[in-house]
C-alpha positions in Angstrom: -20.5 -11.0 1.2 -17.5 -10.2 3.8 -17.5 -6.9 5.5 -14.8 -5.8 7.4 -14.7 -2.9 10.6 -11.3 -1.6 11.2 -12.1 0.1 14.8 -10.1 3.5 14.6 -12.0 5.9 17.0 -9.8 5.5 19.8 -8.0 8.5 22.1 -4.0 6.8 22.1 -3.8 8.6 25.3 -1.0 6.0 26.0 0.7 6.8 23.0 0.4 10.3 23.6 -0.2 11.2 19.9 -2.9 10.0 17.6 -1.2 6.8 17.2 -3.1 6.0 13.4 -1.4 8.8 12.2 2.2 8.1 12.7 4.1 7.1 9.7 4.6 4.0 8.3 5.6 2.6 5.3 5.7 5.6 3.5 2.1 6.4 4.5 0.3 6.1 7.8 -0.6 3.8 10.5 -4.4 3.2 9.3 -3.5 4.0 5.3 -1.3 1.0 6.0 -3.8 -1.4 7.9 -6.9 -0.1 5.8 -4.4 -1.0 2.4 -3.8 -5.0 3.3 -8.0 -5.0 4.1 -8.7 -3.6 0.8 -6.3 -5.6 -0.8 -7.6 -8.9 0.7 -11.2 -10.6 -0.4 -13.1 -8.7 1.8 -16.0 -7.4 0.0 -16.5 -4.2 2.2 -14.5 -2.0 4.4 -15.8 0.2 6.9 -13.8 2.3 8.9 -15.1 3.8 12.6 -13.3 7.1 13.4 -14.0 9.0 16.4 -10.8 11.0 17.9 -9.2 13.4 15.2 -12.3 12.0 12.9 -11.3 14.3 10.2 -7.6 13.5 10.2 -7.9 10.0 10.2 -11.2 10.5 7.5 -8.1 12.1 5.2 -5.6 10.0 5.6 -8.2 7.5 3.4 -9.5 9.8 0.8 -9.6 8.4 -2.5 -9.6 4.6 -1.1 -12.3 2.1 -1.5 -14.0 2.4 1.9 -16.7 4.0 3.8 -15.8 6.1 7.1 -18.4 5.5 9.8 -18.7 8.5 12.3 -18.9 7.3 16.2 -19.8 10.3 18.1 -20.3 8.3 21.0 -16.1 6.9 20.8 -15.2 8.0 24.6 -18.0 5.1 25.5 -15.4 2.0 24.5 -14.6 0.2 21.7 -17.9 -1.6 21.5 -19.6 1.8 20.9 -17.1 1.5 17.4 -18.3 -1.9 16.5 -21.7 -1.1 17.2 -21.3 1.6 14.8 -19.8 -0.4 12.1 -22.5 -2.9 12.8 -25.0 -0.5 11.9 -23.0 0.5 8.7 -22.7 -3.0 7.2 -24.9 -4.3 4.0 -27.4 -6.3 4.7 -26.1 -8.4 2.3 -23.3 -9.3 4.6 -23.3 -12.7 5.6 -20.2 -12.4 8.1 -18.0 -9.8 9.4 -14.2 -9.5 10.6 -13.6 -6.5 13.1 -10.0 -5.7 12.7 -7.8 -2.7 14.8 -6.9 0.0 13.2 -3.2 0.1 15.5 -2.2 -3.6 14.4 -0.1 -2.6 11.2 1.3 -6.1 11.2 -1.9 -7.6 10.2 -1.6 -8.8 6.4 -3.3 -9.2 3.4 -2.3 -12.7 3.5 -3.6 -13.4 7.2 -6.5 -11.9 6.5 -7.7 -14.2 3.2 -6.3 -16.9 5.3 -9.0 -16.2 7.9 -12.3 -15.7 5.2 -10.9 -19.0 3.6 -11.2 -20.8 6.7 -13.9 -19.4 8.3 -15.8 -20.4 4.6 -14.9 -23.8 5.0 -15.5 -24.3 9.1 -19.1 -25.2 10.5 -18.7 -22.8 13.4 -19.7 -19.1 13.5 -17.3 -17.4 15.0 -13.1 -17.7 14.1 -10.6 -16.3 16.2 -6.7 -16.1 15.2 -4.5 -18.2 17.7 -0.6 -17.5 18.4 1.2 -20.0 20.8 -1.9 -20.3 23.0 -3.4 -17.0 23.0 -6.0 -15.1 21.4 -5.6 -12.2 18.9 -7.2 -10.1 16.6 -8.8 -9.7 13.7 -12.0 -11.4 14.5 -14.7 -12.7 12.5 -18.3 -14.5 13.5 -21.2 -14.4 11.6 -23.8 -11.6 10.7 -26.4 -13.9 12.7 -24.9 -12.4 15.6 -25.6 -8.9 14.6 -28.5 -8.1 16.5 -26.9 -9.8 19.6 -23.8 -7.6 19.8 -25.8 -4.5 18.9 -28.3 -5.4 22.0 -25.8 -7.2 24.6 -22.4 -7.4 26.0 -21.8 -3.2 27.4 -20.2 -4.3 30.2 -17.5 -6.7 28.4 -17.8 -5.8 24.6 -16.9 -8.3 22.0 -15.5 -10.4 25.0 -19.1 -10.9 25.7 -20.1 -12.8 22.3 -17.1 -15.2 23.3 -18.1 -16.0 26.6 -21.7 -16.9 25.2 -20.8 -19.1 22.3 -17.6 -21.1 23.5 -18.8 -24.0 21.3 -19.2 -22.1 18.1 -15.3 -20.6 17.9 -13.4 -22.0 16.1 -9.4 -21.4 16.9 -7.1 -20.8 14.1 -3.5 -21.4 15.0 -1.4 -19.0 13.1 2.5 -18.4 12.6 2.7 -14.6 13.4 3.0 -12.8 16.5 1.0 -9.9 14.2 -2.3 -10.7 15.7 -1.2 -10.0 19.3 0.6 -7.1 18.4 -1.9 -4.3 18.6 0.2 -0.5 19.5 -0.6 1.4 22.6 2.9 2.9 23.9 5.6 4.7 21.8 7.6 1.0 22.2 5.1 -0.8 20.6 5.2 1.6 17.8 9.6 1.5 17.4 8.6 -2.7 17.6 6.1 -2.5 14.6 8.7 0.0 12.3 11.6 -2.5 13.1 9.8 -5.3 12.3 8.5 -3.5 9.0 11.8 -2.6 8.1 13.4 -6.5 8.6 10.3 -7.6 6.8 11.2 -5.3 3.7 14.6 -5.9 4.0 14.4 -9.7 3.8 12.1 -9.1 0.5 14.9 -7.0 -1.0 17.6 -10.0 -0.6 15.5 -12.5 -1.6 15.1 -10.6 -5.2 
């Protein structure tokens, strides 16, 4: 079993607004990340709202997924994935921590990642874009006590650091996996890109 934490607790006191909740795609921010997670062949979703809780808890009603309360959100964002730690099934044999503000992330990306992460001897896969580390994340559930115990100072950083030999790098195409949103720029630069994406679809039909 794959279980997934989308991290959306956060304050977007860059963005200035509640960054999950601005439009996109005809729904919203985390509607639209929290869709291409459930869509994917991740077994479980669990979402970790914090800030505006009961907004971002709406914007979700009706889907597939279980919203994980972090009272403690103002903490970081290991506070979130502690949370969703906690939440998980103990049937869960690994986990992939995705952001709730990366609405470029795919359905496809992400089954890319569980199919090699399956098929790789190391614990821990990380997505790779000309050189440099991104996000989702995934590492195994044998971790889970070590995260949930360790790391306050540095968060997930901190499970990197300690297992260099067991991560496994997975070069990827897409700039999607560095391009989280935290100022009103990075939000125009995810809705353009959005928009070429769909328009390129409609001329290829």
């Amino acid at each position: 079993m794959i279980c997934a934490i989308v991290l959306a607790a956060g304050r977007s006191r860059r963005m200035g607004v509640q960054k999950l909740l601005l439009p996109f795609g005809g729904k919203t921010v985390i509607a639209h990340i929290v869709d291409q997670l459930t869509a994917s062949s991740v077994d479980e979703v669990h979402v970790v709202v914090g800030c505006q809780g009961k907004q971002v808890s709406r914007e979700l009603s009706g889907r597939p997924v279980s919203i994980v309360n972090n009272s403690n959100y103002k903490s970081g964002m290991l506070s979130s994935v502690r949370c969703g730690l906690h939440a998980i099934s103990q049937q869960c044999r690994a986990v992939l921590v995705a952001l709730g503000d990366q609405p470029s992330v795919t359905t496809k990306l992400i089954d890319k990642m569980l199919q090699n992460f399956a098929s790789n001897e190391k614990q821990i896969l990380v997505p790779l874009y000309n050189g440099k580390r991104g996000h989702p994340i995934m590492f195994s559930a044998t971790y889970r006590e070590e995260i949930l115990t360790y790391y306050d100072a540095v968060g997930l950083r901190g499970l990197l650091y300690a297992h260099k030999d067991d991560i496994f790098e997975l070069p990827v195409k897409t700039f999607a996996v560095l391009s989280d949103m935290d100022y009103p720029q990075d939000y125009q630069r995810e809705l353009a890109l959005f928009k070429e994406k769909k328009r390129r679809l409609l001329a290829s039909d």
